[in-house]
Residue, then its C-alpha position, 0 to 999 in steps of 0.5 A: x292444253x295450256x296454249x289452248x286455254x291460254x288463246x280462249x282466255x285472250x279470245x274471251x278477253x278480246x270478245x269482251x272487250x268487243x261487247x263492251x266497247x259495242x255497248x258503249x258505242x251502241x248506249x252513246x249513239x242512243x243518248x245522243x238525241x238532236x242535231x245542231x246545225x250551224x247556220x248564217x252568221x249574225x250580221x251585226x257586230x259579235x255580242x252578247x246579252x242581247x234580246x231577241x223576239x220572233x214576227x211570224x217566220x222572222x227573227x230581230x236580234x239587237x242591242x247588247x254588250x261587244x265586251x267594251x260598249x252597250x249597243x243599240x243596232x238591230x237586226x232582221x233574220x229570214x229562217x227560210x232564206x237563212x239570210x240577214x238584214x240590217x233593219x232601223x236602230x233601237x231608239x232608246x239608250x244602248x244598253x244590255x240585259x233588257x227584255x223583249x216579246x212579240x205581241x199583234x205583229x209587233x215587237x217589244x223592246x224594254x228595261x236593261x242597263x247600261x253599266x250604271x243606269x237601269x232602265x223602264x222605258x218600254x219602245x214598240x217595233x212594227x216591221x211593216x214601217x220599219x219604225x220603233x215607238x215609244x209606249x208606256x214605260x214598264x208598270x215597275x222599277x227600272x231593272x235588268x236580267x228580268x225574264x219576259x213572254x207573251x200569251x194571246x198578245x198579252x206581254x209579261x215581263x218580270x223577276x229582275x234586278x234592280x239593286x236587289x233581286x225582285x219578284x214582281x211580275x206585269x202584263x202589257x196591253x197593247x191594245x190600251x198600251x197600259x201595264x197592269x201588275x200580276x200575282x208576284x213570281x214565288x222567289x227572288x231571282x235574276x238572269x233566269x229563263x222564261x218560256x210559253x207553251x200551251x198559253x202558259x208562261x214558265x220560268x225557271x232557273x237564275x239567282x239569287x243570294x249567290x244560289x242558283x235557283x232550283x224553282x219552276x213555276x207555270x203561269x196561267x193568265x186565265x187564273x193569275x196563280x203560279x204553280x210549282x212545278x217539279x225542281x229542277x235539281x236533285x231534291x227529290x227522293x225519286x230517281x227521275x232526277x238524279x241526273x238534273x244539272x238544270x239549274x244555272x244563271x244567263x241561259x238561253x230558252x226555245x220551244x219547238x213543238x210541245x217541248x221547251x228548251x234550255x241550255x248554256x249559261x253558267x253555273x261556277x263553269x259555262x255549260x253546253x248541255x241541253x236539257x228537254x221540258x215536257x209539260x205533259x209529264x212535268x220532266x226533263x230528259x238531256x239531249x245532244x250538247x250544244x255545239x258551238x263554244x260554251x257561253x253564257x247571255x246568249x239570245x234565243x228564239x222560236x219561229x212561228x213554223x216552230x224552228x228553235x235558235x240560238x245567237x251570241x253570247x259571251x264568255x270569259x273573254x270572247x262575245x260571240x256572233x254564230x247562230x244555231x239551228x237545234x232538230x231534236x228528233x234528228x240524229x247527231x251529226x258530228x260533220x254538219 
């Protein structure tokens, strides 16, 4: 009797350990939403603090920091040939932390700084010619670690610093090639992340003051107001965000379908989680970490047919020069 109680013991004990293990397996299988992919390294030299901007299927990544000098060459990406092409050098002075978007086809390059010289100029880039202009220098300070997007080919360009943290925000004309100031961001904040959905800018994460910034804001060009969207820290009393680490400074953003991206950057320590915007329901659900080594002034961008990419970067003592692909709806995959 006693060896039969002692084998149902073990034999209850090896079933939960089992069913817990299952559960486990089953519950990180589950959370474990998106696949990165790696795909054609950069051409260029590794870098980081890069700008980036998208031309219908086509990618241009260029100037930058190679951890001893600032850099000023450029590059085409081809999503769909996953192939590189070395395409004419930024004109302006080499520098890093600068600002780019694309607006009627063409590309713009501006501010950043080299080490000791902040910068406004503002420089065109059409892919036709292969050539780069220069436009009308930015509406404000000269600046670096300043976030920028574009709505209807409109360009916008704002936050910053320039010795202080700034606030300001402009819209770009092209048409006029004329810079017009908008209604201010709602906090001071540098080395945030901005993104576009649904012709609405967004931004959010960043510093200031040495405190990471928790605010979220929307954009509407239609009526010049921002609006507060929710936190992203745990604030609230609710439980939707009790698991936020949203916040950081010198992330990277994309869009893919109806949902934004953020993820990397640093917060006391570099990150890899990925983290899911839903305009729709104004939350943020984690997805697959990104897989590549943890970094931060990375360069990301979306492709016309919606393909979300992330380039570059930096960390403590490496720059770096892979590119990866993230599927959200795709399952992980820890062999590709």
């Amino acid at each position: 009797m006693k060896i039969l109680v002692k084998y149902l013991f073990f034999g209850l004990i090896s079933f939960s350990l089992i069913s817990t293990v299952s559960m486990c397996k089953k519950d990180k299988e589950e959370e474990l939403i998106g696949n990165w992919l790696e795909r054609s390294d950069f051409y260029g030299d590794s870098r980081g603090d890069a700008v980036s901007f998208s031309i219908g299927n086509n990618a241009f990544v260029g100037t930058g920091y190679d951890g001893e000098d600032r850099i000023s060459d450029f590059f085409k990406y081809d999503v769909e040939q996953n192939n590189w092409t070395q395409i004419a050098d930024f004109p302006g002075e080499p520098r890093q932390g600068a600002v780019a978007f694309s607006a009627d086809d063409k590309g713009y390059v501006g501010t950043g700084y080299d080490g000791l010289v902040k910068y406004n100029d503002f420089w065109k880039y059409d892919p036709v010619s292969n050539i780069w202009e220069q436009v009308a220098d930015f509406g404000g300070e000269a600046r670096y670690g300043a976030v920028a997007f574009s709505i209807n080919n409109v360009g916008y360009v704002g936050t910053g610093y320039s010795g202080n943290a700034l606030m300001d925000f402009w819209a770009y004309d092209p048409a006029g090639d004329t810079w017009e100031q908008k209604s201010n961001f709602q906090s001071k904040v540098y080395e945030a992340v901005a993104f576009t959905l649904n012709n609405k800018g967004y931004v959010c994460t960043g510093w200031n003051n040495g405190v990471y910034s928790k605010d979220f804001y929307r954009y509407d060009p239609a009526t010049n107001v921002w609006t507060a969207m929710r936190k992203t820290a745990n604030v609230s009393e609710e439980s939707f965000d009790d698991n936020y680490t949203i916040s950081r400074k010198k992330g990277a953003a994309f869009v893919i379908g109806s949902k934004a991206y953020v993820t990397l950057g640093d917060m006391g320590n570099l990150k890899k989680d990925v983290w899911e915007y839903d305009p729709g329901t104004d939350l943020w659900t984690t997805r697959t970490n990104f897989e590549g080594a943890t970094r931060t002034d990375a360069a990301a961008f979306t492709t016309q047919n919606g393909r979300g990419f992330v380039t570059t970067g930096l960390s403590s003592s490496l720059t770096f020069d892979d590119i990866w692909e993230f599927k959200p709806n795709d399952p992980y995959n820890e062999e590709d």
